[in-house]
C-alpha positions as CSV (number, residue, x, y, z in Angstrom):
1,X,116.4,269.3,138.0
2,X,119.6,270.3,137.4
3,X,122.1,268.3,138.8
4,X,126.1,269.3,138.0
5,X,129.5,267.7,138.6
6,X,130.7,269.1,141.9
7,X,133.5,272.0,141.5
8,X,136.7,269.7,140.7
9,X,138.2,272.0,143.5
10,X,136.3,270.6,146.8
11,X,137.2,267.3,147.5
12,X,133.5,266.6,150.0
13,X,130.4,268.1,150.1
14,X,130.8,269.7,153.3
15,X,133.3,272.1,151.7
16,X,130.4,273.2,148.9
17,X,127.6,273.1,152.2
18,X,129.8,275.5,154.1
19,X,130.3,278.0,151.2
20,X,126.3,277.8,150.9
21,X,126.2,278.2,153.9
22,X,128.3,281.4,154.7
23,X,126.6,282.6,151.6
24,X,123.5,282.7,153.2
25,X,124.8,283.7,156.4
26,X,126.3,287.3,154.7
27,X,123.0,287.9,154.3
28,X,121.5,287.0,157.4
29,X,124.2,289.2,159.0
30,X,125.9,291.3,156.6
31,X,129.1,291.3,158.6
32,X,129.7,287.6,159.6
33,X,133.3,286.7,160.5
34,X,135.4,285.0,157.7
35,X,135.0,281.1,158.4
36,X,138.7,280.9,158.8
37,X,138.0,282.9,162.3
38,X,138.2,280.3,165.2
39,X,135.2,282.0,166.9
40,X,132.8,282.0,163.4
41,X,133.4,278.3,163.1
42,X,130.0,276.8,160.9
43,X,128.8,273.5,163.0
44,X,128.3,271.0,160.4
45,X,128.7,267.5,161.1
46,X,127.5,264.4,159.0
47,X,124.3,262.4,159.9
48,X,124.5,258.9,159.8
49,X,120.5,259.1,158.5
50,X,119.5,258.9,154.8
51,X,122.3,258.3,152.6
52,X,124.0,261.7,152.8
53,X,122.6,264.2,155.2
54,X,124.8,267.0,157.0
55,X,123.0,268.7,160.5
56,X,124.1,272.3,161.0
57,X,123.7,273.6,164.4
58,X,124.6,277.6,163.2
59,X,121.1,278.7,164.5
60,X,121.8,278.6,168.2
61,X,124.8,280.3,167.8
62,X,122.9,282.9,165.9
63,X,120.0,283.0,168.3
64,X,121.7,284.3,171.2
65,X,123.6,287.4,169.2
66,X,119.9,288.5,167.4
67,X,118.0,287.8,170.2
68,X,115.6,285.5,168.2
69,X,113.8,282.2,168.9
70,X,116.5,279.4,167.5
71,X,113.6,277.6,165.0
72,X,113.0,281.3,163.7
73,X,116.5,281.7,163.3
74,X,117.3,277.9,161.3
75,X,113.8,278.7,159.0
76,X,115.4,282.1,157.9
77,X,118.6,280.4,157.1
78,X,117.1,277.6,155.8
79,X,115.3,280.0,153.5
80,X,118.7,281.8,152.6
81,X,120.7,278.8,152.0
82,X,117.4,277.4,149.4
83,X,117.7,280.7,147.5
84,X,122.1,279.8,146.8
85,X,121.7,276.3,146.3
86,X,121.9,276.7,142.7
87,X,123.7,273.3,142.3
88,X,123.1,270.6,144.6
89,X,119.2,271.0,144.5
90,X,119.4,270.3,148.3
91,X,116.7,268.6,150.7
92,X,116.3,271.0,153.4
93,X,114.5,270.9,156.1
94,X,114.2,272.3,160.3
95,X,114.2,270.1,162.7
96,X,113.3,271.4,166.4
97,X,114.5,273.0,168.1
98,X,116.8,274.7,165.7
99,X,119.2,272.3,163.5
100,X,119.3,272.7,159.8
101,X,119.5,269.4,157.5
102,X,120.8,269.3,154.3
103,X,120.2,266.2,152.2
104,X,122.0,265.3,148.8
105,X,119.4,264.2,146.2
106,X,120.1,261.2,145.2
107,X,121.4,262.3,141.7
108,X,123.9,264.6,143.1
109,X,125.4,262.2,145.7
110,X,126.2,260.4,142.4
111,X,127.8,263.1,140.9
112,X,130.1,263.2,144.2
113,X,131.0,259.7,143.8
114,X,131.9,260.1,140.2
115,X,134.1,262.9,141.3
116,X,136.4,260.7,144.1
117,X,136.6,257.9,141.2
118,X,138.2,260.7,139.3
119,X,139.8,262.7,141.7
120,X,141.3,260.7,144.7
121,X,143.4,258.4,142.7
122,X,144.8,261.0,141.4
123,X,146.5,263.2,144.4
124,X,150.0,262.5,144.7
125,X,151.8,262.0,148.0
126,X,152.2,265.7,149.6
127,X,149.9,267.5,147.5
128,X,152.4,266.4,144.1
129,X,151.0,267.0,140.8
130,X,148.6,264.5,139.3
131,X,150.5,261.5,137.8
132,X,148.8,261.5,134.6
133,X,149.2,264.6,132.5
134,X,151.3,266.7,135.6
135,X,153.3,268.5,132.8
136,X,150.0,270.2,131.9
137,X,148.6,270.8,135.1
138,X,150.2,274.4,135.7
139,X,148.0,275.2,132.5
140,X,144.6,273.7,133.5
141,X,141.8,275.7,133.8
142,X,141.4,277.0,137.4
143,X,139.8,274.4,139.7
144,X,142.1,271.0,138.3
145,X,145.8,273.0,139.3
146,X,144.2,273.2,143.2
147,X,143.3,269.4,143.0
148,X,146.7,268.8,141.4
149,X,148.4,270.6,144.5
150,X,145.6,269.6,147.1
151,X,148.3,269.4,150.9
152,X,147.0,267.1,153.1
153,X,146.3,269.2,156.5
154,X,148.1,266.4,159.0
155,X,151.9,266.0,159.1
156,X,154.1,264.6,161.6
157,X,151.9,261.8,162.9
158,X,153.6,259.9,165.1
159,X,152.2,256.4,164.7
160,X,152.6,253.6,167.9
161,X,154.6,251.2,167.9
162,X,151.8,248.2,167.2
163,X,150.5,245.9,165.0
164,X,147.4,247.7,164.6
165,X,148.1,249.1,160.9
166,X,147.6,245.2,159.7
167,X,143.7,245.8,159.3
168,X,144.1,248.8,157.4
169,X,146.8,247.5,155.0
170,X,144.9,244.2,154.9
171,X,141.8,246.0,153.7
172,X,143.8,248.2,151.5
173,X,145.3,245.0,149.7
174,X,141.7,242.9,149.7
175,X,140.5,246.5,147.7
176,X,143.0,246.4,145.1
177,X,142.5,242.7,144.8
178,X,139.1,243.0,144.1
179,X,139.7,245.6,141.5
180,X,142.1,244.0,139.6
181,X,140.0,240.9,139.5
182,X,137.2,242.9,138.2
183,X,139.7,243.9,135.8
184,X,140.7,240.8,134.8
185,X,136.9,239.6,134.5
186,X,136.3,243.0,132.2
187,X,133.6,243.8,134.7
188,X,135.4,247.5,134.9
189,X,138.7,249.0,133.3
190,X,141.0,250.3,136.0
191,X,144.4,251.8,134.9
192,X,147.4,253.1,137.5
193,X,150.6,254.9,137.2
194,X,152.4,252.5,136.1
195,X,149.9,251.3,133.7
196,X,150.3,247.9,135.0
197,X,148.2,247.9,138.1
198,X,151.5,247.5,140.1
199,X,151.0,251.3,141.7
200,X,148.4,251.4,144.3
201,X,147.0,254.1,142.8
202,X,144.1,252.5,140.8
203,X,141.1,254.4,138.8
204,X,138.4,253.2,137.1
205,X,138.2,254.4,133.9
206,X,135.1,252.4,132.8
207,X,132.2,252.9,133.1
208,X,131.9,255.9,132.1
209,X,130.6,256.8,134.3
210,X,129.9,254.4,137.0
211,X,126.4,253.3,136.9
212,X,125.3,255.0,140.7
213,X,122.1,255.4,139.9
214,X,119.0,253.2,139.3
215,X,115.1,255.0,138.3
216,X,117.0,258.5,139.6
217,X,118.0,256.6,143.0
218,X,121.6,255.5,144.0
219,X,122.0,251.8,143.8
220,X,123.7,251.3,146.9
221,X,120.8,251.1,149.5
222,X,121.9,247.9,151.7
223,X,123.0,249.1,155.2
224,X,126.6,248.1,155.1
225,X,127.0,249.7,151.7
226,X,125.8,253.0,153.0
227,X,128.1,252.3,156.1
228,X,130.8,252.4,154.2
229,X,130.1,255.0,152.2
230,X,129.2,257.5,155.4
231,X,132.8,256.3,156.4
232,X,134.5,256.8,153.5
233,X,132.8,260.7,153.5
234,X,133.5,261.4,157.0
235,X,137.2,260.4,156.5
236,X,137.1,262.9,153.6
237,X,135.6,265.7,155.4
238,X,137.9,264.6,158.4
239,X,141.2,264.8,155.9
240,X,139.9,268.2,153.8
241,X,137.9,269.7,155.5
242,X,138.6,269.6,159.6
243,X,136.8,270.7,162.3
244,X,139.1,274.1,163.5
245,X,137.5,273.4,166.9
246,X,139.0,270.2,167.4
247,X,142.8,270.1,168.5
248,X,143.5,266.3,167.9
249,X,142.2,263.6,166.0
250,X,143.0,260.2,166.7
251,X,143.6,258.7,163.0
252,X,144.6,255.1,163.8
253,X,141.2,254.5,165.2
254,X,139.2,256.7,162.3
255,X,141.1,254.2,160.2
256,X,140.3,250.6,162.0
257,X,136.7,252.0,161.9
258,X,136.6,252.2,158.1
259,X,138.6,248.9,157.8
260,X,135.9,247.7,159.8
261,X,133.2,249.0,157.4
262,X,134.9,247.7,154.4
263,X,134.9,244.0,156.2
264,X,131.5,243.9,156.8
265,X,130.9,245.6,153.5
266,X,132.9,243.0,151.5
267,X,131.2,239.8,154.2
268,X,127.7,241.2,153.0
269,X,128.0,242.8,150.1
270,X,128.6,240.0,146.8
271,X,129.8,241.1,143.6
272,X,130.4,238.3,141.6
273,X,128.5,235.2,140.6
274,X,124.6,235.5,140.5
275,X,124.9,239.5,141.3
276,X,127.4,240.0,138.4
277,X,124.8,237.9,136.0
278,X,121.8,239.5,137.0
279,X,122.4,243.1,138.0
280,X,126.1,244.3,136.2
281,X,124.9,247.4,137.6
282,X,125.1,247.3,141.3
283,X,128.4,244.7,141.1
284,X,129.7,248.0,139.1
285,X,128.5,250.4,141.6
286,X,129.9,248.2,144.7
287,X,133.0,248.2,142.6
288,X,132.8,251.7,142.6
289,X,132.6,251.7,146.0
290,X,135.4,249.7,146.8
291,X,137.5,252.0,144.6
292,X,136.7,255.0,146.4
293,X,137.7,252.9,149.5
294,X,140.8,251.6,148.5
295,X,142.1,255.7,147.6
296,X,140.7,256.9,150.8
297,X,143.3,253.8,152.5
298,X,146.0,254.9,150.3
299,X,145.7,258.5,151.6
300,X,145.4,257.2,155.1
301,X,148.0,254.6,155.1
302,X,150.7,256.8,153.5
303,X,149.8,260.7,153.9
304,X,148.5,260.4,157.7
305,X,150.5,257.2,159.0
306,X,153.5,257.2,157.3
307,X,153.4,253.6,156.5
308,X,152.6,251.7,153.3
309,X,149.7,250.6,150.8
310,X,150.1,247.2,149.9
311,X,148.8,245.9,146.8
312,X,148.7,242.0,148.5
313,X,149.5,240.4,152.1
């Protein structure tokens, strides 16, 4: 099967689900309201099943205003949204009485976690150009100039008056620790802005790419890995891709409840030692994982908060 690099310009897969999505919606009713209308809102939410799996809820919606049975309705779309999935190869399937899920194969969610190595390190503060090669960003083909001017939806946060950032910045620090210790150990090759690793914008330039995958199947299976990982997405999708429906979101909490992931990731989870000499691997892939964490802390800790990233506490 053919599975390609996600489009450089969609930072989660629940951007390229929805546009699958509304695609097979114009069909289903030729004049469906633009998804930037408040009242045609797509339900899509992530699961916290399988690795990756988003739940659509569209059909009830849909039911009512055709007048059909709700699983009729979600097996039609599900039917549609097979026949524009020319990409991801998705694992559809209807579960009663009417929601839709939609699975990433396994080699495509590594495709996706290839792309935030690449990409997330890489968006400046404010939706600035990319620090590495900015001066030809204006000139890039299409899909790199959005990444390179990619706004962050939330401004004007107004963050309480506590003590409660310490976990974030603490797990923020214990990231880029563990990175440049890899570094050091030439277990991966990370490189910054600064090209010192003193910017907290790290990216791990080898492997590459990072090796996600094992016999076609990703290599993080244990259940704090995937914990982390659903947290990292949901974050994302959260950040750059939010729910219209929803007035507020309270970010200080979305962030202790990845900083609590990442602890029990990093408590569970071992890297070096016997896992390092055995299986380079899946120390590379948690690595991986870690650096995907790390730039999702950045983001949170500076764009949403308005506070710092500290390399070290």
């Amino acid at each position: 099967m053919d599975h390609r690099s996600p489009p450089l310009a969609e930072l989660t897969p629940k951007q390229a689900l929805l546009q699958q999505i509304q695609a097979a919606l114009s069909l289903y009713i030729l004049d469906t309201p633009s998804l930037t209308d408040r009242k045609s809102y797509i339900p899509l939410q992530l699961s916290k099943q399988r690795p990756v799996v988003y739940r659509c809820a569209i059909a009830f919606k849909l039911s009512k205003l055709v007048n059909s049975p709700t699983i009729e309705v979600a097996q039609s779309i599900s039917q549609l949204i097979a026949q524009q999935d020319c990409q991801q190869n998705l694992i559809l399937q209807v579960v009663p009485p009417g929601w839709i899920d939609l699975e990433l194969p396994q080699p495509s969610l590594a495709a996706w976690l290839q792309h935030w190595i690449e990409t997330l390190p890489c968006l400046g503060s404010r939706g600035e150009k990319r620090a590495e090669g900015a001066e030809g960003a204006e000139g890039a083909e299409g899909a790199e100039g959005d990444i390179a001017n990619y706004q962050l939806p939330i401004t004007n946060y107004q963050l309480p008056i506590t003590n409660s950032l310490f976990p974030i910045q603490y797990a923020h620090a214990r990231c880029c620790s563990l990175l440049k210790m890899a570094h050091e150990e030439k277990i991966i090759i990370i490189k910054s802005k600064n090209s010192d690793i003193k910017s907290s914008c790290l990216q791990v330039i080898s492997p590459q790419p990072i090796p996600w995958l094992s016999e076609a199947k990703i290599c993080l299976h244990h259940p704090s890995e995937l914990n982390l990982l659903l947290e990292s997405i949901g974050v994302l999708d959260a950040l750059y891709c939010p729910d219209p429906t929803r007035k507020s979101l309270n970010w200080l909490k979305v962030a202790l409840n990845l900083s609590q992931a990442f602890q029990t990731f990093y408590s569970q989870c071992r890297i070096w030692g016997e896992v390092k000499n055995q299986n380079l691997n899946l120390a590379q892939g948690r690595l991986g994982l870690i650096a995907i964490a790390q730039s999702v802390f950045r983001i949170l800790l500076v764009e949403v908060l308005n506070s710092c990233a500290p390399l070290e506490l």
